[in-house]
Every structure is written in structure tokens, then in C-alpha cells.
N, C-alpha and C positions, 0 to 999 in steps of 0.2 A: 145536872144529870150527866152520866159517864156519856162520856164523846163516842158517839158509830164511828165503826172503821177506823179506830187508832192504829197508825202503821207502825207505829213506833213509842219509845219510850214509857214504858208499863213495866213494874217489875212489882215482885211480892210485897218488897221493902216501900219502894215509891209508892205507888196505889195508881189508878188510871187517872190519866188526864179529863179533867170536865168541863162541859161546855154552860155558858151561862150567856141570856139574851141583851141583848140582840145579836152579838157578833165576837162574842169575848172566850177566849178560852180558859182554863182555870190549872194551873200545871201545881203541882204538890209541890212545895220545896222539903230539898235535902238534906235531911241535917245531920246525916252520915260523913264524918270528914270535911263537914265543913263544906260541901262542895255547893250547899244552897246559896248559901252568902257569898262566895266569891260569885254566883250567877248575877244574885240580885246586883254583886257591887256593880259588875259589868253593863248589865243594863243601866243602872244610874250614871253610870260613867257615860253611855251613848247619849241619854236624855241631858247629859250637861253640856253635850258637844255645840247645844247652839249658842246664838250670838248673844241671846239676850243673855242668857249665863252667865256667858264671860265677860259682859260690862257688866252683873251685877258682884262680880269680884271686887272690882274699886268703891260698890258702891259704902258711905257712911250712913248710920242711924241718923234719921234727919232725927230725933230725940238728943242727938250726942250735947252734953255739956259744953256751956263757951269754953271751961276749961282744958276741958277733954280737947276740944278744936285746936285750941292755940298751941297745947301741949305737942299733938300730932303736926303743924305745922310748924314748931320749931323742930320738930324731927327732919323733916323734908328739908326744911333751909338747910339744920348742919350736915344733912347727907348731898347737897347740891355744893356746898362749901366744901365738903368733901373731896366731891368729885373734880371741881376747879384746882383746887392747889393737890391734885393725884398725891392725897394721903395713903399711904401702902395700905392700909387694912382697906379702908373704902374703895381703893382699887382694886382690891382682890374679892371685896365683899361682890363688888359692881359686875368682874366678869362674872363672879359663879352663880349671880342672877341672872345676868346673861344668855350664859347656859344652861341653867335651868329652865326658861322659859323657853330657848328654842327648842327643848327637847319635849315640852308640854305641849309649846305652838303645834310641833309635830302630829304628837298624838293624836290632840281633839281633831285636827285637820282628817285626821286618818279614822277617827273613829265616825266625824261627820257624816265621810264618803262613807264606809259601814255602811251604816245607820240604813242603806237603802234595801240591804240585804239583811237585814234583821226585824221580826216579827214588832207591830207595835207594843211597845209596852207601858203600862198603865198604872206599876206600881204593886206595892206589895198587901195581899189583905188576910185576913183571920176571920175564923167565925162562920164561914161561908159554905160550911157542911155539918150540916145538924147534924149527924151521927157521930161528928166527931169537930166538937166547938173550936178547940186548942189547933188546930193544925192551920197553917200559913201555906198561902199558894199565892203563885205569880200571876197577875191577872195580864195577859196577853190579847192581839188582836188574834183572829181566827182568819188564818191567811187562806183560807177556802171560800170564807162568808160569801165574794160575790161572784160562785161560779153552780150553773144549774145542777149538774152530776159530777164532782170533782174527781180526776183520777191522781193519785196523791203515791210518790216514790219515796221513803225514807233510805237517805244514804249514809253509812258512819263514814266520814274522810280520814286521809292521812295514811300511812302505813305504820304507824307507832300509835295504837289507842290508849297508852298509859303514859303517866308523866316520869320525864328523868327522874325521879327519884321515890319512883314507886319499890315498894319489895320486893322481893324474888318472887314470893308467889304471886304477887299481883300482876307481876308478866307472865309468869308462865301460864295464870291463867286467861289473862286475855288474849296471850297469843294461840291458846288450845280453841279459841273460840274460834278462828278464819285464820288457818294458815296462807291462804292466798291473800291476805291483807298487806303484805309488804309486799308480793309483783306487783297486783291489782293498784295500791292505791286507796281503795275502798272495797266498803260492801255495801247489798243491799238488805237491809234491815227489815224492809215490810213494802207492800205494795199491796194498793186499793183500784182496782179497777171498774169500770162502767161496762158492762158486760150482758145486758139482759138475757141475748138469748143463747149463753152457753147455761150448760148442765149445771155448772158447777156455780151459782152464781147464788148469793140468797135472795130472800124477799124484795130486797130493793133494787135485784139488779147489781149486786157488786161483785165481783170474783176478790180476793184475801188470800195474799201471800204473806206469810209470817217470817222470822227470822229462820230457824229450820230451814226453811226453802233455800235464801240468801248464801245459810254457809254451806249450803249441797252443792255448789256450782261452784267445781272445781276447775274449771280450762278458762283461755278466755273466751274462747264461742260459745260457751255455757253462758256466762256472763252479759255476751252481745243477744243471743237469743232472749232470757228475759229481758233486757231491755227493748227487746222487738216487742214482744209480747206485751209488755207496758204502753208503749205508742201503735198499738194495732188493734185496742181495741175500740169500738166491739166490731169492727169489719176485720179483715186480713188485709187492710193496708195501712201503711206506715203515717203518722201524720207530722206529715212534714214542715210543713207552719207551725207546730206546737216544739221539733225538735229546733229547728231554727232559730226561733224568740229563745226557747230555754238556753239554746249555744251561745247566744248572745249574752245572755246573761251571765254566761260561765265565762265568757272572754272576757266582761267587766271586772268581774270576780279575780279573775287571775290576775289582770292590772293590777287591782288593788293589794293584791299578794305581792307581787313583783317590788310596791312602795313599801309594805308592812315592815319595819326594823323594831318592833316595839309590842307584839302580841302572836304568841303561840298558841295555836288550839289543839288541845286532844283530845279525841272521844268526841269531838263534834259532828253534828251531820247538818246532810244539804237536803232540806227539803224541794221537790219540784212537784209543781202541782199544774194540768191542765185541764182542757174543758174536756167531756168526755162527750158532750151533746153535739151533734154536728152541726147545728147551725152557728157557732161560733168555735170551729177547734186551733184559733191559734192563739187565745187567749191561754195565757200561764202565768205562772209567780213562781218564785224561785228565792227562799229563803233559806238562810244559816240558823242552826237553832241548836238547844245545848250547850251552856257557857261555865258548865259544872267544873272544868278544867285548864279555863282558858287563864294563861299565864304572862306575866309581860316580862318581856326575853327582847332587849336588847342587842341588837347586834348588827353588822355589816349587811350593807344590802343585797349582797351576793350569795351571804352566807347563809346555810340551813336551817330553819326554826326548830327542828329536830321532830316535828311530827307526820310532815313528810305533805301534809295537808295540799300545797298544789302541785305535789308531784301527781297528787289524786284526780284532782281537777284536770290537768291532762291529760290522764288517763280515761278519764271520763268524757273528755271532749273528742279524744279521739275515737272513742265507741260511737260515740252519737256522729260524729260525723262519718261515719259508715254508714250507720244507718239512714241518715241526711240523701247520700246518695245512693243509696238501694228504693230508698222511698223516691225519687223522683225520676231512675231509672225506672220505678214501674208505671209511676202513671203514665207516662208516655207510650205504653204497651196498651194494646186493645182490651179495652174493659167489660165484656162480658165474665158473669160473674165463672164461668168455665173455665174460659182462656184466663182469665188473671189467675187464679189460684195455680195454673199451670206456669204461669210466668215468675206468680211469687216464688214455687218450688225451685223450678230451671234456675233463676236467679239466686237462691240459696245456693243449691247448689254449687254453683259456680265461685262464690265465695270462701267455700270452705276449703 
């Protein structure tokens, strides 16, 4: 069945993301450009990252013929004989495996670390929508499943959402979509809120901001306000244990950007998700999702991946930590529910 409250990722072309039990999401792959496969490859790439993977690299067909054995092991010997009397080919053969592998060892080490910011994944299936047999979807965990009322933020990162060597019009048109997307960093794409008792809210209690909303917010206090309004609901206070855990999470994140010499994302977003129920709101998760154009871009550790990705994260870290300390200036302010909404305003204020 179509997923409630998708913040993100729906388009004419794609079709909506679906949910299936117990805990599984179901995402359409794209086969416009190619951009499905490179997601799938991605993902298989993260699930190879572990260890048993990489010892099943050495491993042999316990079937293999005694021949086939002896044959492979006089390989080995004249490549160790080789390496003894430093034959120029097998020395040269020797470092650029060398090389190779460090550059491999690299990766999986980094896609490892990943792996904690990325949704689980489960593989690719077909079949799985009677109205339409032939279409392939990525079978995903549902990184909501174990929260009561999830309030769920989709973010596009980076300040470049096209790849170096998209078309003319393929930038001119993504860049007409959020011109604030190079100051900014990012946008917000969609937001799902826990909201029962405003007006605006539907049957179950959620208030729905769609993309529309994201590219209206042109300043950056435009920008800091819905993010207030994201962590404030359903009171008028900021929840500050949920922006806290998510900060942390984003400082992890940026580490790992910091070691990244080996993969550029574009048009990728950050999903952050917390509890909206008050008996536990500092429970959250914080995932990276959309792998349609992630690319591997070797390069200097210093140097740029060219989609500007944690310049975004910065930028986003420094919002939330405003609000980090606007939220904890107020609880310290007397809490009738009067006097706070007078305190929250006074304190806007004073920010601006």
C-alpha cells in the first residue's frame, strides 16, 4: 500500500513510495538514466562492506578439481618466486596490487562507517505490485517503524543537485528550482509533523509541508523558523533532546565527510526523523537516502567533492544549534502556558 505522509521522493515518473509488513518500505527503482542501478549498485556496495564478504573473496570452490588446485598453486609459487628474485614485471605487477588494494581497503572501511547512516537494505524485488507486475523496487527498512507518531524532515543536501556533467538545461533547471540552494547548503523538501490540535492538521493528527513550502523560504530566518516549527511541535516549545541526539548525529556525519576521498553525492537527502509523542521525544534517527547520483570522485582530502554536500551539513548544524540554545534558554523561563508564549515571542524577537 502507498506510504502516509511521504515527505519526500514522489514524482509522476517515479510513482510513490510503498509500504509492506512489517517494517519494509518498498521505493520504485529508476530507470530513467540509469540512475536506479547505480542506487542498487550502491547499496550492494554497502552490504559487501562487511567482513565476512571480504574473506569470502579468497575463498575456493571446495568442488575445484585436484587439477584446477595444483594448477592455481603453481601460480602462487612462480608469483612468490617472483617476488624473491624482484623480477621487474612481478615487481611492478606486486606494487599496482598494492595499490589497488589500499585504495579498496579504503573504501569498504568508509563505506562500513556509512553503512550506519544508511537505511537497511534488503535487496532488489519485482512482482510486488499487482497493477503493475514488471516494475522493480528496492526493498528498504522503514526507518520510522519504531517510533509512536513519527515527525519525519526531508532534506536535499549539497549546494550543486546535478552532476558535473549534466546538460545545460539540466542545471538551469535544477538550479530554477531553489535558488537559495548554493548559500543555504540545502533545502527542505517535505515535512511531516505530529500536530493534533492545530487546524491544519488531518485525520491523524499530522500537519504536511510539501516541497512548494521548502522553496518559498527565501532568507535564512525563513529557513531557521521552519525548522523551529519542525521541533515545536505540537507545543510552542523547542525539543531539545531530539535537536541535540540529531546534532550528534550530524557531527558524526561530517567526520565521516571530513575522511570521504572516494564518493560524491548529488541530489542526495538527509532524512531526520523524531518522536513526536511526548513520552519519549528524544528518540530520533537520522538517515542519508537517495543514491540515484552518487558518484566515486577520488580525490585530496582537503579537496572539494564538488557537490558541496558538507558544506550543507554545516550549515544545518549551525541552524539547529540556534535553536539548541533558544530551546534551552526557554525552559529555564517560567512556564505557565501565558508567560512562555510571551517568553518564546520576546526571545524571537531578540534573535532576529
Amino acid at each position: 500500500k502507498i506510504m502516509k505522509g511521504q515527505v519526500g521522493g514522489s514524482s509522476s515518473s517515479m510513482g510513490p513510495i510503498l509500504t509492506l509488513e512489517p517494517d519494509y518500505v518498498l521505493k520504485p527503482l529508476q530507470t530513467k538514466e540509469h540512475r536506479g542501478i547505480r542506487e542498487v549498485a550502491f547499496y550492494e556496495a554497502l552490504c559487501f562492506r562487511s567482513s565476512r564478504a571480504l574473506m569470502m573473496i579468497g575463498d575456493t570452490d571446495s568442488q575445484a578439481s585436484l587439477s584446477e588446485i595444483f594448477l592455481e598453486t603453481i601460480d602462487v609459487l612462480a608469483m612468490w618466486l617472483g617476488v624473491v628474485l624482484r623480477d621487474e614485471v612481478v615487481a611492478s605487477c606486486e606494487e599496482t596490487c598494492k595499490k589497488c588494494w589500499k585504495i579498496q581497503s579504503k573504501e569498504v572501511q568508509l563505506l562500513r562507517r556509512l553503512a550506519h547512516f544508511c537505511p537497511p537494505y534488503h535487496g532488489l524485488v519485482r512482482g510486488m505490485v499487482p497493477s503493475s507486475p514488471e516494475s522493480s523496487h528496492l526493498l528498504l527498512g522503514d526507518v520510522t517503524s519504531n517510533f509512536s507518531k513519527p515527525c519525519v524532515i526531508d532534506i536535499k543536501m549539497g549546494r550543486q543537485t546535478y552532476e558535473p556533467d549534466a546538460s545545460p538545461e539540466k542545471i538551469a533547471k535544477e538550479q530554477a528550482k531553489y535558488l537559495q540552494q548554493q548559500e543555504f547548503g540545502f533545502r527542505i523538501v517535505g515535512m511531516r509533523i505530529y500536530d493534533p490540535d492545530n487546524a491544519d492538521s488531518d485525520a491523524s493528527g499530522y500537519r504536511m509541508f510539501d516541497k512548494h513550502f521548502g522553496r518559498s523560504l527565501r532568507t535564512r530566518m525563513e529557513v531557521k523558523d521552519a525548522l523551529r516549527v519542525f521541533f515545536s511541535a505540537p507545543s510552542e516549545l523547542i525539543h531539545v533532546k531530539a535537536i541535540a541526539n540529531l546534532s550528534l548525529q550530524i557531527r558524526l556525519l561530517r567526520k565521516w565527510c571530513d575522511d570521504n576521498t572516494s564518493f560524491s553525492f548529488f541530489s542526495s537527502s538527509l532524512l531526520m526523523v523524531y518522536e513526536g509523542s511526548a513520552a519519549n521525544d528524544e528518540k530520533v534517527n537520522l538517515k542519508m537516502i537517495d543514491y540515484c547520483h552518487v558518484r566515486r570522485h577520488r580525490r585530496k582530502k582537503d579537496e572539494d567533492d564538488g557537490s558541496g554536500y558538507e558544506y550543507g551539513l554545516f550549515s544545518l548544524l549551525e541552524l539547529l544549534m540556534e535553536l539548541l540554545e533558544e530551546g534551552q534558554a526557554i525552559q529555564q523561563l517560567p512556564h505557565s502556558p501565558s508567560q512562555t508564549r510571551r517568553n518564546i515571542h520576546g526571545l524571537r524577537q531578540s534573535t532576529t
